[in-house]
TORVEX-876425 format. One line per 4 residues: their letters; for each residue x, y, z of C-alpha. Coordinates in nm, 2 decimals, m for minus. Layout:
residues N
a	X/Y/Z  ...
END
This chain:
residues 418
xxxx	0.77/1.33/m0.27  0.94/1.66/m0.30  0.86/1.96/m0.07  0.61/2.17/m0.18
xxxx	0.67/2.59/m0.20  0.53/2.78/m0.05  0.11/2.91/m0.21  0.19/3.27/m0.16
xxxx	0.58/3.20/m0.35  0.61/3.29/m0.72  0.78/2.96/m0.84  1.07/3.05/m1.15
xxxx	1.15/2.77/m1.37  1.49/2.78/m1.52  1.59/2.90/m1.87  1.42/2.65/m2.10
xxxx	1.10/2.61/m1.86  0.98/2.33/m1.71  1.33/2.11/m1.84  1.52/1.87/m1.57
xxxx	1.84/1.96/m1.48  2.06/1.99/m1.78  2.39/1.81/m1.77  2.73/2.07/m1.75
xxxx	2.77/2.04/m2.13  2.37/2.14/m2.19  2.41/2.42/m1.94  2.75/2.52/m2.14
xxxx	2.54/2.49/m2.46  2.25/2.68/m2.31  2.43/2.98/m2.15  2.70/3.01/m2.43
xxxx	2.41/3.01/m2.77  2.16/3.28/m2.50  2.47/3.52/m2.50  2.53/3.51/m2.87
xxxx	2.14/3.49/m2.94  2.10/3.79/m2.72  2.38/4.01/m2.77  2.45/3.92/m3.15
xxxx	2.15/3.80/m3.35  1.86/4.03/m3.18  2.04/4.34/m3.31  2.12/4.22/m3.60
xxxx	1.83/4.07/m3.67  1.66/4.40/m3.62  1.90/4.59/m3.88  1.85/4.33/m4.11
xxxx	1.47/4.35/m4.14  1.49/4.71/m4.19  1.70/4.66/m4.48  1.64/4.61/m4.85
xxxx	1.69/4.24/m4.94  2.01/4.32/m5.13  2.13/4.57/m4.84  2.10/4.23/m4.65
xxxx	2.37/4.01/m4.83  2.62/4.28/m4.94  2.98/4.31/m4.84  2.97/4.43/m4.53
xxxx	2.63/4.36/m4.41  2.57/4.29/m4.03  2.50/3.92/m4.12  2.80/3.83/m4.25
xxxx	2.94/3.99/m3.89  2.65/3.76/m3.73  2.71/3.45/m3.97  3.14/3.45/m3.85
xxxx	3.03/3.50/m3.48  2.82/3.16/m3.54  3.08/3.01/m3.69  3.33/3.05/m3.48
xxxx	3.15/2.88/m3.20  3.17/2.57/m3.34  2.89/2.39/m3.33  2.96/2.21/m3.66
xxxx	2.86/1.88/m3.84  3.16/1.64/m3.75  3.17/1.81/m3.37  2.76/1.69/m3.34
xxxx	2.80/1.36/m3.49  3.08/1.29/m3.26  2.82/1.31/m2.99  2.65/0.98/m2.85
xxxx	2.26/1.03/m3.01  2.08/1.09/m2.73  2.34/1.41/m2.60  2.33/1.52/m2.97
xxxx	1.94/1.55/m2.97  1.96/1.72/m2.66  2.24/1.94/m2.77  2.05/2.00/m3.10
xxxx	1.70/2.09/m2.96  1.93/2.33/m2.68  2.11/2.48/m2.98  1.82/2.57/m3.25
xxxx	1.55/2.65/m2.95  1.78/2.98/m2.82  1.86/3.06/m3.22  1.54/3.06/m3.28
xxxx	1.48/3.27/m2.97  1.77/3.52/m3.08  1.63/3.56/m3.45  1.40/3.29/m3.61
xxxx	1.51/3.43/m4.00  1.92/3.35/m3.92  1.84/3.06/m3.69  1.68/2.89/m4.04
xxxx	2.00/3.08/m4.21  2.22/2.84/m4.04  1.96/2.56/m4.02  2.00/2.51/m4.41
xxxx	2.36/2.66/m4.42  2.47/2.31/m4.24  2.23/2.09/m4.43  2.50/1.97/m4.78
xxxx	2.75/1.88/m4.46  2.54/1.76/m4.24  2.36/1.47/m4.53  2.72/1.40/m4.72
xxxx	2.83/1.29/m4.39  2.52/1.12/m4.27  2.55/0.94/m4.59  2.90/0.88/m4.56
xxxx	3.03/1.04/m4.85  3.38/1.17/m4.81  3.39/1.32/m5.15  3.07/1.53/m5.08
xxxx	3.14/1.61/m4.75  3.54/1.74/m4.83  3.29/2.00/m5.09  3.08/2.14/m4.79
xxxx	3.31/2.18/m4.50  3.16/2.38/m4.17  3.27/2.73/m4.32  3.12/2.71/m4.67
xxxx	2.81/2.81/m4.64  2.48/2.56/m4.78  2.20/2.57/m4.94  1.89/2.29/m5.00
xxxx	1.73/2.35/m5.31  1.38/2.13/m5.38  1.16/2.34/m5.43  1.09/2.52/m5.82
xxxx	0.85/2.77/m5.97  0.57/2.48/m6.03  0.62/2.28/m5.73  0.59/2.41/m5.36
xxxx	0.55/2.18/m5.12  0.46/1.85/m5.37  0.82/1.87/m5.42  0.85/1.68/m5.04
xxxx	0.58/1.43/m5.21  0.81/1.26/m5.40  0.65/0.93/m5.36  0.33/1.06/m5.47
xxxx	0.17/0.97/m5.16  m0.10/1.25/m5.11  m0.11/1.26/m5.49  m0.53/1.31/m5.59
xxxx	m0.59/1.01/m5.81  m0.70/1.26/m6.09  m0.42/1.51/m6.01  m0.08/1.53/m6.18
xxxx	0.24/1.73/m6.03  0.36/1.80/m6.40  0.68/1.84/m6.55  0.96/1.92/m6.28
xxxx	1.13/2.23/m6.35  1.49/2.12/m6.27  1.67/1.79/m6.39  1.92/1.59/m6.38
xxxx	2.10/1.40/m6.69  2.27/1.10/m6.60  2.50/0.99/m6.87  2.84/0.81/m6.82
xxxx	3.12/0.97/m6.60  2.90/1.32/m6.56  2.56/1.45/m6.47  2.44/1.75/m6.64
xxxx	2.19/2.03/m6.46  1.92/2.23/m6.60  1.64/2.39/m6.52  1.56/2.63/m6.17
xxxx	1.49/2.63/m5.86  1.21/2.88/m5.69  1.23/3.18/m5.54  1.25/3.04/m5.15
xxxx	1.58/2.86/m5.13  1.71/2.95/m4.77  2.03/3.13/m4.87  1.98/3.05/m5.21
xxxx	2.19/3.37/m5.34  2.47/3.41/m5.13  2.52/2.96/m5.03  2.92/2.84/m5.14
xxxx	2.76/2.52/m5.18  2.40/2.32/m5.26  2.24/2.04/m5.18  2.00/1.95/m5.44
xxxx	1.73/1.76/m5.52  1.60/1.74/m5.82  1.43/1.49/m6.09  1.64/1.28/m6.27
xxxx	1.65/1.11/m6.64  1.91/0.82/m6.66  1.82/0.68/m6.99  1.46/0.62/m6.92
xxxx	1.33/0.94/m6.96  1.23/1.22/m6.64  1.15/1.05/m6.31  1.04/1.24/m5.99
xxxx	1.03/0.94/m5.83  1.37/0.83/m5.91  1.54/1.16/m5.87  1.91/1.21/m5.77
xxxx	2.06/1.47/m5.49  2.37/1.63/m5.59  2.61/1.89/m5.46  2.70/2.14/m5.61
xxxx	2.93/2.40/m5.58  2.76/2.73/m5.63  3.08/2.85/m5.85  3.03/2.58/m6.10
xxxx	2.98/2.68/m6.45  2.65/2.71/m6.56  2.50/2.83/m6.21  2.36/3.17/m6.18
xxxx	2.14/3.32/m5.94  1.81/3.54/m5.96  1.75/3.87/m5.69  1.70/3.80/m5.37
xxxx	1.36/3.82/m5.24  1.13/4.06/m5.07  0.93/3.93/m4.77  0.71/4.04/m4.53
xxxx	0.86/3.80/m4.27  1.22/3.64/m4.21  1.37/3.92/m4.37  1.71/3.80/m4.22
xxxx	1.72/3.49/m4.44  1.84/3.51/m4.74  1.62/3.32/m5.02  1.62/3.33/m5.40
xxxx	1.64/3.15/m5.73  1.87/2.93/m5.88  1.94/2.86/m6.22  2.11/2.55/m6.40
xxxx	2.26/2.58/m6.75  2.41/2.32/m6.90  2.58/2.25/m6.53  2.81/1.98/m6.56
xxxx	2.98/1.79/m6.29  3.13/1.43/m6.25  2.94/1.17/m6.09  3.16/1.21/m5.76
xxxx	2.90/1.45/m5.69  2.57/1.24/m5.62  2.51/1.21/m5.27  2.21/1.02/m5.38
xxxx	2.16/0.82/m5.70  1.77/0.73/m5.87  1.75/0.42/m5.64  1.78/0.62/m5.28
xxxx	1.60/0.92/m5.39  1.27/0.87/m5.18  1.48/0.81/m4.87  1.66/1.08/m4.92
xxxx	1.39/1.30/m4.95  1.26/1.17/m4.58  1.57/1.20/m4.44  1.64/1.54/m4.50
xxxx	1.26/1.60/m4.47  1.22/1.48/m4.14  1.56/1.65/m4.00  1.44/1.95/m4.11
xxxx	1.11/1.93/m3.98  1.28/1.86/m3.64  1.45/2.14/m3.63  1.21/2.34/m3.72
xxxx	1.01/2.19/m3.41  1.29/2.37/m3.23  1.35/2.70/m3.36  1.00/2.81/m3.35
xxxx	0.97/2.72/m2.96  1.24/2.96/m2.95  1.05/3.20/m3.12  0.73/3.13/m2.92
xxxx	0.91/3.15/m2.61  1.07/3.49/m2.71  0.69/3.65/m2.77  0.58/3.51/m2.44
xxxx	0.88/3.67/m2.25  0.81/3.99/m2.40  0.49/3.99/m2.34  0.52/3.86/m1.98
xxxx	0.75/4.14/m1.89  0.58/4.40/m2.06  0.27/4.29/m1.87  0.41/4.38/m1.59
xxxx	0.61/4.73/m1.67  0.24/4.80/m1.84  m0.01/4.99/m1.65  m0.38/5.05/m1.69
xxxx	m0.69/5.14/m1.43  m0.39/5.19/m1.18  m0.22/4.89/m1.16  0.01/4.66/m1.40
xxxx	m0.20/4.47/m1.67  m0.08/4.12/m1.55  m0.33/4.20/m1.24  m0.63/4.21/m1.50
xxxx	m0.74/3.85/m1.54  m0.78/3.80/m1.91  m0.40/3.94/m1.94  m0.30/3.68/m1.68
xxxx	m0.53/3.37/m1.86  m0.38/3.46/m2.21  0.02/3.50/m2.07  m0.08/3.17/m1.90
xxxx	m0.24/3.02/m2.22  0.12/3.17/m2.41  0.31/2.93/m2.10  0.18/2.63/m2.18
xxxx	0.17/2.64/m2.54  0.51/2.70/m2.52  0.58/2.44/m2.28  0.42/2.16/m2.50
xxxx	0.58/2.27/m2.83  0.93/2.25/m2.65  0.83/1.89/m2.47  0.75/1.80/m2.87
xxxx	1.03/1.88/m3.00  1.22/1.75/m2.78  1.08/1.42/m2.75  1.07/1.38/m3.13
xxxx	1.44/1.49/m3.20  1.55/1.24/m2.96  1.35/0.98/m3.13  1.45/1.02/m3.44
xxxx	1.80/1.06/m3.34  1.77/0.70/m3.13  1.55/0.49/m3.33  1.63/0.28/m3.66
xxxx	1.39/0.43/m3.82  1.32/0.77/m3.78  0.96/0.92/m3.81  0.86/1.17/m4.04
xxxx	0.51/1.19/m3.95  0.63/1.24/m3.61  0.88/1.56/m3.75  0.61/1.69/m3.90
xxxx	0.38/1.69/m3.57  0.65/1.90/m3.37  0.71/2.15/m3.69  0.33/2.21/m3.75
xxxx	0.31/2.24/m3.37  0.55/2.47/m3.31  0.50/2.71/m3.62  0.15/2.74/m3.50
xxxx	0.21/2.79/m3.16  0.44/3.08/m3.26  0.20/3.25/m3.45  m0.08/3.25/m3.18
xxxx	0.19/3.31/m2.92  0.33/3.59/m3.11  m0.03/3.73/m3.20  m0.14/3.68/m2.84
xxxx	0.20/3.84/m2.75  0.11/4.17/m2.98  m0.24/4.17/m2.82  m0.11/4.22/m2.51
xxxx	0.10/4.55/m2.61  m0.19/4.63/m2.80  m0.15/4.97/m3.00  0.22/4.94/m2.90
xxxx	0.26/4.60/m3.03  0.19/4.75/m3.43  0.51/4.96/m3.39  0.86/4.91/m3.47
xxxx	0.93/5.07/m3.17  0.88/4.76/m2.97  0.99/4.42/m3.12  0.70/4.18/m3.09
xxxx	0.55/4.27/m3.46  0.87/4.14/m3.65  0.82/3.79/m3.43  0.49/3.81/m3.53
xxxx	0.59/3.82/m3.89  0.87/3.59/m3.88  0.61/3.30/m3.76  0.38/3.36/m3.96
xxxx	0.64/3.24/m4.29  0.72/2.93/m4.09  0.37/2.84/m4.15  0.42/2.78/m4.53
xxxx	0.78/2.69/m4.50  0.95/2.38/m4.55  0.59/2.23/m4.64  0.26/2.43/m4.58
xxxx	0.11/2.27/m4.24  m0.18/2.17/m4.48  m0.02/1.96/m4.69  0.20/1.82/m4.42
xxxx	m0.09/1.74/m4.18  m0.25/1.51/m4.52  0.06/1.37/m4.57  0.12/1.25/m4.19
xxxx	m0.23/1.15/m4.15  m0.13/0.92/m4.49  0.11/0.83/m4.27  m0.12/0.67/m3.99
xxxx	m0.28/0.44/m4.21  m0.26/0.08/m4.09  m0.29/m0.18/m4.41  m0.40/m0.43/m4.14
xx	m0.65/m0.25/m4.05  m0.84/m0.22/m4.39
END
């Protein structure tokens, strides 16, 4: 039984909470992504929301400054694979928790920027995978103008019996030695206008006529002819990430480029689901645990009836409230990344249980957060309203919590059982 402190001693937990010890390579990873979320991606981040959306991506823009930095510390796909599974969940959930704790918008920047790397070379696909090297920046492209979030219900599975998703808005010709692209993808591809390369998923005709079920994931190179891009879009949160159409004319390409044919559609859409999910799971604790800190120090540099506010006791039940939500996000994320990372079969249902629990604990924390500075908290002066915006996005993307909550309670069904 360890010692216990001292009642009257305020007890600090280390950098990432109530977390055993990391090992030297999770402290390196720890220490060395807080510098570069603190001194690089806060500031940024900042500029960047106060910019227009095509300010943002320009030549010369403060992200492409932040997007190098990130680079260059070379966290890349071949580097994490390397890793045994368990050290590459922890390194993982280390990594995206401070990014998201730096900025959430760029933390999802290079979240999807890794993504055509990261699934040619979980799908061991050399070809692919020599297209999306660690520098080029990625894309993921599922979802279109007619299909949010059904667009990750590819099997149908949540599908009302009277309902239809309709035609897809983006397909893929499979004919011979090429495929051919047309059609577009919506307004909310992560770095939609400025990616080198995409990952995308799309429905597929090989002869048989459109399937969604039997769709096909291809990459392509963003300067391929045929592929043109809309404006980038104007959000109220996230402003930092980069998202906007993408069109498909007549976009040909030889079939070295299907990462996943008609066949292993489905599981590719849960792979890529549920990694991204995960991550998700991740960044947002960061982001939850940035509006807690914030609000925890400002309680204390805050003073009102003659003392600071943490004194008053609904100040210190809500900051405690903030602390534990935050605590049980991270423990979440954690424990499912390393699941899925270690098991045979990865869970989705259980991805989707950390994202929906950490987007939602960001929002409350980040509201709870802005409550706390009160009038303060609704000026730019002070940083807690742009957190507050940035979570409330992550509540609709990469599947609204609604629709992901029905399609992991689906999910829980036991056949036995009925």
């Amino acid at each position: 039984m360890p010692a216990t402190s001292n009642h009257a001693t305020t007890h600090k937990l280390g950098p990432l909470g109530a977390e055993p010890e990391l090992s030297e390579m999770g402290q390196m990873v720890q220490q060395t992504v807080h510098r570069f979320a603190e001194e690089v991606m806060r500031p940024i981040g900042v500029k960047l929301d106060r910019m227009t959306p095509e300010e943002v991506i320009a030549p010369g823009s403060p992200y492409w400054d932040a997007r190098k930095k990130y680079v260059e510390m070379g966290f890349g796909v071949d580097g994490l694979l390397e890793l045994e599974p368990a050290e590459r969940a922890t390194t993982m959930c280390i990594l995206f928790e401070e990014l998201g704790w730096g900025d959430s918008g760029l933390a999802i920047s290079y979240g999807a920027g890794l993504l055509p790397a990261l699934m040619s070379a979980v799908l061991g696909n050399p070809f692919c995978r020599a297209l999306a090297p660690d520098s080029k920046l990625g894309c993921w492209a599922i979802t279109e103008p007619d299909h949010g979030s059904d667009s990750l219900d590819a099997n149908g599975m949540i599908l009302h019996p009277q309902g239809a998703y309709g035609r897809p808005n983006c397909v893929v010709t499979l004919r011979g030695d090429d495929v051919i692209v047309n059609g577009q993808k919506s307004a909310w591809v992560s770095n939609g206008i400025v990616a080198d390369v995409c990952i995308l998923y799309c429905a597929a005709d090989s002869g048989a006529g459109v399937e969604t079920k039997r769709g096909a994931v291809i990459i392509v190179p963003m300067d391929a002819e045929g592929v043109s891009r809309g404006k980038p879009l104007d959000k109220v949160g996230q402003r930092a990430l980069n998202q906007g159409e993408i069109f498909f004319e007549n976009v040909k390409l030889s079939r070295d480029h299907i990462l996943a044919g008609p066949d292993q559609y489905l599981d590719a859409v849960y792979a890529i689901h549920t990694f991204a999910n995960a991550i998700m799971g991740a960044v947002f604790t960061g982001a939850a645990r940035a509006a807690f800190e914030l609000a925890l120090a400002y309680a204390h540099e805050r003073k009102q009836g003659g003392l600071a506010i943490i004194r008053h006791q609904s100040v210190a039940s809500r900051l405690f409230h903030m602390f534990r939500k935050v605590e049980a996000a991270r423990a979440l994320a954690r424990r499912v990344v390393h699941y899925n990372f270690t098991s045979p079969h990865p869970s989705l249902h259980a991805a989707m249980s950390s994202k929906i629990t950490a987007t939602q604990t960001a929002f409350e924390v980040a509201n709870d957060a802005l409550q706390i500075f009160c009038g303060n908290g609704l000026t730019r002066e002070y940083p807690i309203e742009k957190i507050w915006r940035d979570a409330r996005a992550s509540l609709i993307e990469d599947g609204c919590n609604e629709v992901l909550a029905i399609k992991g309670g689906y999910y829980l069904i036991d056949p036995d059982l009925l």
